[in-house]
C-alpha positions in Angstrom: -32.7 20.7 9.5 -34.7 20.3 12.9 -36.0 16.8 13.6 -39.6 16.3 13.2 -41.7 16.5 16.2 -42.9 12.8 17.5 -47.0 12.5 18.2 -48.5 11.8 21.0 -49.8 8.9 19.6 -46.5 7.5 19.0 -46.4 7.1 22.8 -49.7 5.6 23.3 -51.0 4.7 26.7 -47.7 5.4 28.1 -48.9 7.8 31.0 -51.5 5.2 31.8 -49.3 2.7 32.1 -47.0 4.2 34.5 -49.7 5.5 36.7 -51.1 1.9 37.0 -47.6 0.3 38.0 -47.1 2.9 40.8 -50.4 1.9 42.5 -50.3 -1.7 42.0 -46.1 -2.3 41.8 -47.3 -5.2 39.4 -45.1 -5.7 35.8 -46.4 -4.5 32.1 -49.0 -7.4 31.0 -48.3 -9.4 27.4 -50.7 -7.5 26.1 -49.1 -4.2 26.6 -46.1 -5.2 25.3 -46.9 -6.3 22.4 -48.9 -2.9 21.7 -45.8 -1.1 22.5 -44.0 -3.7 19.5 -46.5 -2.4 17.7 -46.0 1.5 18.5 -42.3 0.8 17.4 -42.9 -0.4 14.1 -45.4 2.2 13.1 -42.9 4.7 14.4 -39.9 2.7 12.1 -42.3 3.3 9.4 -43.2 6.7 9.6 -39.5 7.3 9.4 -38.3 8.8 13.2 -35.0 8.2 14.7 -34.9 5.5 17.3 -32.2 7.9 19.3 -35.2 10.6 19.4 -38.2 8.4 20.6 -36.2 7.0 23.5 -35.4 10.9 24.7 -39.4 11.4 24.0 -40.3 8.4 26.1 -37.8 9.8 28.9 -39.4 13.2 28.4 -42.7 11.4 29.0 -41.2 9.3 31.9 -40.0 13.2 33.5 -43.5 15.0 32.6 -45.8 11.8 33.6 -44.2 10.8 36.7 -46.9 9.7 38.8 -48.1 12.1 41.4 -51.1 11.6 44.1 -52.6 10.3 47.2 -50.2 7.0 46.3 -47.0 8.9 45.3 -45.1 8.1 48.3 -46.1 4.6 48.7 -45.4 3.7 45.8 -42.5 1.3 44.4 -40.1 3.5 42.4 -38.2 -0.2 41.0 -41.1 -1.2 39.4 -42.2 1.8 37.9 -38.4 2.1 36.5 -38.5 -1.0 35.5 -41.7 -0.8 33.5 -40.1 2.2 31.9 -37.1 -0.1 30.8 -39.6 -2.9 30.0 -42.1 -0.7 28.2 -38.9 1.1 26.3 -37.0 -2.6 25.3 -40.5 -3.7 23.1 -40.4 -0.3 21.6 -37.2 -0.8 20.1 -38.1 -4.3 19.3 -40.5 -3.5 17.6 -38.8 -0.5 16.3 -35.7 -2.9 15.2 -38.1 -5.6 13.6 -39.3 -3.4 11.1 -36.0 -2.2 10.6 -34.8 -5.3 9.4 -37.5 -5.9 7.7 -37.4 -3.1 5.3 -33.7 -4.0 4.9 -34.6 -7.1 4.0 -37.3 -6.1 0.8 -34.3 -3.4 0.2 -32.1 -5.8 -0.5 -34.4 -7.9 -2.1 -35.5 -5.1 -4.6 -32.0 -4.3 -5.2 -31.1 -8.0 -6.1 -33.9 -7.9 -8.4 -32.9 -4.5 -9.7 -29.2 -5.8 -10.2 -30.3 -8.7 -12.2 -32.9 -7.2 -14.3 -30.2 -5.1 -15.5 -27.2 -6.6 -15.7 -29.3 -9.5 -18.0 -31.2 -7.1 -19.9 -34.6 -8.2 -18.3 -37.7 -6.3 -17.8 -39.0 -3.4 -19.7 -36.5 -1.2 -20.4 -38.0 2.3 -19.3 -39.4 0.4 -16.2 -36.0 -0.1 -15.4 -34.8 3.2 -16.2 -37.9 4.3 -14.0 -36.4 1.7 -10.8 -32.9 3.2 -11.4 -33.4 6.5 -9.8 -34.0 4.9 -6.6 -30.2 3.3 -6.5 -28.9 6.4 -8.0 -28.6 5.4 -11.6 -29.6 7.9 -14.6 -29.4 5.6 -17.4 -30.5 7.9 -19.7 -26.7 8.6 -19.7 -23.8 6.6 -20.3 -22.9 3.8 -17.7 -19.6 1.6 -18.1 -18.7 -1.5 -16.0 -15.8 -3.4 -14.1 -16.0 -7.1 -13.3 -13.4 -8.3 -10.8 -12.5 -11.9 -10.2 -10.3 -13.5 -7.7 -9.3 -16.7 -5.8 -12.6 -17.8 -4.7 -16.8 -17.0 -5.0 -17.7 -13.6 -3.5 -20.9 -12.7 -1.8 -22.0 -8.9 -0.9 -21.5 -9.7 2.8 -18.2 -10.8 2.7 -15.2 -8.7 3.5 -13.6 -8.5 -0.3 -16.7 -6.8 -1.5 -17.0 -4.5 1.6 -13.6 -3.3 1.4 -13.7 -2.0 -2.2 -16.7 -0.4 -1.3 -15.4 1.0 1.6 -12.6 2.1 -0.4 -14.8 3.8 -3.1 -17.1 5.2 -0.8 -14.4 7.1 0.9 -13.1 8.4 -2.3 -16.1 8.8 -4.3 -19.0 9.6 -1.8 -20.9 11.9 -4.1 -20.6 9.8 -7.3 -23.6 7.6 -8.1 -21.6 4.3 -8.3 -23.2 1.0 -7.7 -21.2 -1.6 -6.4 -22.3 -5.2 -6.1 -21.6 -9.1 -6.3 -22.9 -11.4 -9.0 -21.7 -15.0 -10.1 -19.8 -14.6 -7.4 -17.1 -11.4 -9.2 -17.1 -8.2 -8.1 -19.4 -5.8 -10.3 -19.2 -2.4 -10.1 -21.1 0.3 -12.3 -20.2 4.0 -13.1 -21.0 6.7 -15.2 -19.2 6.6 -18.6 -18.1 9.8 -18.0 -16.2 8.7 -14.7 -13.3 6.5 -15.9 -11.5 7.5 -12.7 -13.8 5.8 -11.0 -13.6 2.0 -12.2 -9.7 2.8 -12.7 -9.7 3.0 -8.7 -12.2 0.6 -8.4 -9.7 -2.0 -10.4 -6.6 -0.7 -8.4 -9.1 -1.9 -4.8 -10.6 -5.1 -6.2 -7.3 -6.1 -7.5 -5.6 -5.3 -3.7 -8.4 -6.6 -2.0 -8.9 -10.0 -3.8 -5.1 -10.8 -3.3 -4.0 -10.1 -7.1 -7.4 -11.2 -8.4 -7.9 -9.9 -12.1 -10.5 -7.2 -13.6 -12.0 -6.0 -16.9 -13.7 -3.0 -17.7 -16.1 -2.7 -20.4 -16.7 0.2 -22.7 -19.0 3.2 -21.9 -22.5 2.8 -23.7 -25.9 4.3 -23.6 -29.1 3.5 -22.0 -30.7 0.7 -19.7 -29.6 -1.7 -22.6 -25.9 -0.1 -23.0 -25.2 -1.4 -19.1 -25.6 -5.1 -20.3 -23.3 -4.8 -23.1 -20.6 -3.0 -21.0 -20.8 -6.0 -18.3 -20.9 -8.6 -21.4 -17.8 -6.9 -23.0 -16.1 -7.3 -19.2 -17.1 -11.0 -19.0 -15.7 -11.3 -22.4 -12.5 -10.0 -21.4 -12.2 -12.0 -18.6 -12.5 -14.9 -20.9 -10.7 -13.8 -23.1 -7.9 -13.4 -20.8 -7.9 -17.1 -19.8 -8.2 -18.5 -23.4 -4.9 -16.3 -24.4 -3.0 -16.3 -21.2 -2.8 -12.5 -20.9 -0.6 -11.5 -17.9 -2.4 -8.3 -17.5 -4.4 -8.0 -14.1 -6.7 -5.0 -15.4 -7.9 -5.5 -19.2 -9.8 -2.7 -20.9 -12.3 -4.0 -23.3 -11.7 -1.1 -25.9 -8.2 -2.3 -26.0 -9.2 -5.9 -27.0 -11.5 -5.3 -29.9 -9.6 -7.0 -32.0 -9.9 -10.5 -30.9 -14.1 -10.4 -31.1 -13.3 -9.3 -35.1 -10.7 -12.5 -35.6 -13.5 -14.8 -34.2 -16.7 -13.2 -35.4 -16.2 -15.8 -38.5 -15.4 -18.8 -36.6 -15.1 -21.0 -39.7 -12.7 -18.6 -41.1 -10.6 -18.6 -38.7 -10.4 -22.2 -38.2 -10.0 -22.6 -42.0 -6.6 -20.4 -41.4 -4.9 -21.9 -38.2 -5.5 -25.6 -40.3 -3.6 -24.1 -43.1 -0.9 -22.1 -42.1 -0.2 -24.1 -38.4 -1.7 -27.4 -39.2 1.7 -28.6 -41.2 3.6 -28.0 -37.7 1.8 -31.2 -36.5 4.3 -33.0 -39.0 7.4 -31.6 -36.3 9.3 -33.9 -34.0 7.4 -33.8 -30.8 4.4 -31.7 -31.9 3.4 -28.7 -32.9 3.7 -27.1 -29.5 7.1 -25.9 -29.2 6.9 -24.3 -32.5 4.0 -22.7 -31.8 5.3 -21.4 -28.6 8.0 -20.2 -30.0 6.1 -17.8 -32.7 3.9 -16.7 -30.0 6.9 -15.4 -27.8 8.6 -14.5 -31.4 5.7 -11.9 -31.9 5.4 -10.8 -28.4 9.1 -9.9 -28.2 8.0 -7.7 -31.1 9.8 -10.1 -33.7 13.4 -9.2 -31.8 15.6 -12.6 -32.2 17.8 -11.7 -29.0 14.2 -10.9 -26.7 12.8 -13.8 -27.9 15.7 -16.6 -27.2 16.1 -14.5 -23.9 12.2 -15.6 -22.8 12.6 -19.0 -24.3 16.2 -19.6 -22.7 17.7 -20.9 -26.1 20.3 -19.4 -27.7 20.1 -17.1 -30.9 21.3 -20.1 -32.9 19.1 -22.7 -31.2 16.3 -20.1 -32.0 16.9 -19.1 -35.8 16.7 -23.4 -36.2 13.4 -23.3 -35.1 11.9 -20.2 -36.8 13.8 -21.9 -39.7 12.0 -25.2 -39.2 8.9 -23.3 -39.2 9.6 -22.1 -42.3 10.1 -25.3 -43.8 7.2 -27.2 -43.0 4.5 -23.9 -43.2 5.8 -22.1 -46.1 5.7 -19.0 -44.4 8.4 -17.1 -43.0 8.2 -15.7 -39.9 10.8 -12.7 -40.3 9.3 -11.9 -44.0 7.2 -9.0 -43.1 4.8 -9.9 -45.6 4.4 -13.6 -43.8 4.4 -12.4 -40.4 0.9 -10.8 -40.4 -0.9 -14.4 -41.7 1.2 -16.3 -39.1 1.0 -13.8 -36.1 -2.8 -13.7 -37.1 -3.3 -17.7 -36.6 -1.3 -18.0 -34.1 -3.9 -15.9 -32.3 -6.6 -17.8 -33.9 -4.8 -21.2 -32.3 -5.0 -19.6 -29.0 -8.7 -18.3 -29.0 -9.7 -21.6 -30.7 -7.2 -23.8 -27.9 -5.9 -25.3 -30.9 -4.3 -28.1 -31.2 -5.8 -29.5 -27.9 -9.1 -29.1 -29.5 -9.7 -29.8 -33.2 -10.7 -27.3 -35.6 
């Protein structure tokens, strides 16, 4: 596609000027400078090419070039130096708007990125604004959060590496990638898991081992705040349980928001079926440890001594001892559901540090 032809009026009293300098040797006046600021920002405006108005204002300098009765007295320096000088508050000029439409882009996009990661604003506004960063939330949108050692801002390098990354893999997707609370946030289409699985696999490289949760595809401008609330919940819910895993799918963790959604009820459980452990010699915390790895090592007595370092023996005493003082044992089948279920409930409520 041919570049659009620059106006003549883009230039403005160009020819003028150089005319004047060749007769009188003298430099461009404040004046004149600031109008040719002021031809530069209307040019960054209108949307031309800084490389192109410089190779106009050369053609100019070639088709202008001042011819007369003074022609060959006159100071060639100072008439190429008013061409640098008239050029360098061009680009100024040119530049300052520049940055200054960066600026309300970024501002509008920090605005944008709030509105909808908190559910603000009116919802088919939103939709409306979300065209212009390349979002159709009309469709399905999911989203990753990534976490790592420290606070991350859009201008440092974490964040510009994983978008870097993604960019070079994904160029044509409509992806928005961004900072907020200081994680990693990036936003897909719901038909794109590929997408925030390579987007985990970066953020998880690039924030030395940090950790990341993906939320669940859902509808709408409303669906991409329950996505990013079902990642923040994983996150959390990674921290309250310990889990080892450094890329957590919210569908895979539904069923800890069940267990909790009656909190009452679950407290009521890990009082009756773990409370009696407080009456053990030196706490309840061993024992409770040592269901927690019992149940992860899929109930195996060998796996599970193996990640306590105890022996078998050492082990069957203390699922024994449970036994005793809960009533429940944990290799009956029909026990083992009740128990593995408050022992879960101990965790997400950080019980016994905290009361229930």
């Amino acid at each position: 596609m041919p570049e659009p032809e620059i106006p003549d009026e883009l230039l403005g009293d160009y020819a003028r000027i150089l005319a004047d300098v060749a007769a009188t040797g003298r430099r461009l006046t404040r004046d004149e400078l600031e109008d040719r600021r002021r031809l530069g920002r209307e040019a960054a405006e209108s949307g031309f090419q800084l490389r192109a108005l410089v190779v106009r204002h050369l053609e100019a300098t070639r088709a202008d070039w001042p011819v007369g009765s003074y022609a060959d007295g006159m100071d060639t320096d100072s008439v190429l130096a008013a061409v640098g000088q008239a050029v360098d508050a061009f680009a100024e000029g040119f530049e300052r708007a520049q940055r200054m439409t960066v600026r309300r882009e970024e501002a509008a996009r920090r605005e944008f990125i709030d509105d909808l990661l908190y559910g603000r604003s009116d919802l088919g506004r939103l939709a409306e604004r979300a065209t212009r960063f390349g979002l159709r939330l009309s469709r399905a949108h999911a989203v990753a959060v990534a976490t790592g050692p420290e606070a991350y801002t859009e201008t440092d390098s974490v964040p510009r590496t994983v978008e870097s990354a993604l960019l070079a893999r994904f160029g044509g997707r409509k992806i928005l990638l961004t900072t907020k609370d200081g994680r990693l946030v990036c936003i897909a289409p719901g038909s794109q898991p590929d997408v925030l699985r390579y987007f985990a696999k970066q953020a998880h490289a690039a924030t030395d081992g940090g950790r990341v949760a993906v939320g669940r595809p859902h509808h709408g401008p409303g669906g991409v705040v329950h996505s990013y609330d079902e990642a923040l919940d994983a996150l959390d819910l990674a921290e309250r349980m310990d889990l080892d895993d450094p890329v957590l799918y919210a569908a895979d963790l539904l069923v800890y928001p069940v267990l909790t959604r009656d909190r009452q009820a679950m407290a009521d459980l890990v009082r009756s079926q773990l409370g009696p452990l407080q009456r053990a010699r030196g706490g309840p915390q061993p024992l409770l440890k040592t269901l927690n790895v019992y149940f992860e090592a899929g109930c195996v007595a060998a796996e599970t001594a193996r990640r306590l370092s105890l022996s078998v023996r050492a082990l069957t005493y203390r699922l024994e001892r449970i036994h005793q003082l809960t009533g429940s044992d944990p290799s009956d089948p029909m026990h083992r559901y009740t128990l593995q279920t408050a022992v879960i409930g101990a965790r997400l409520l950080d019980w016994p540090a905290k009361e229930v």
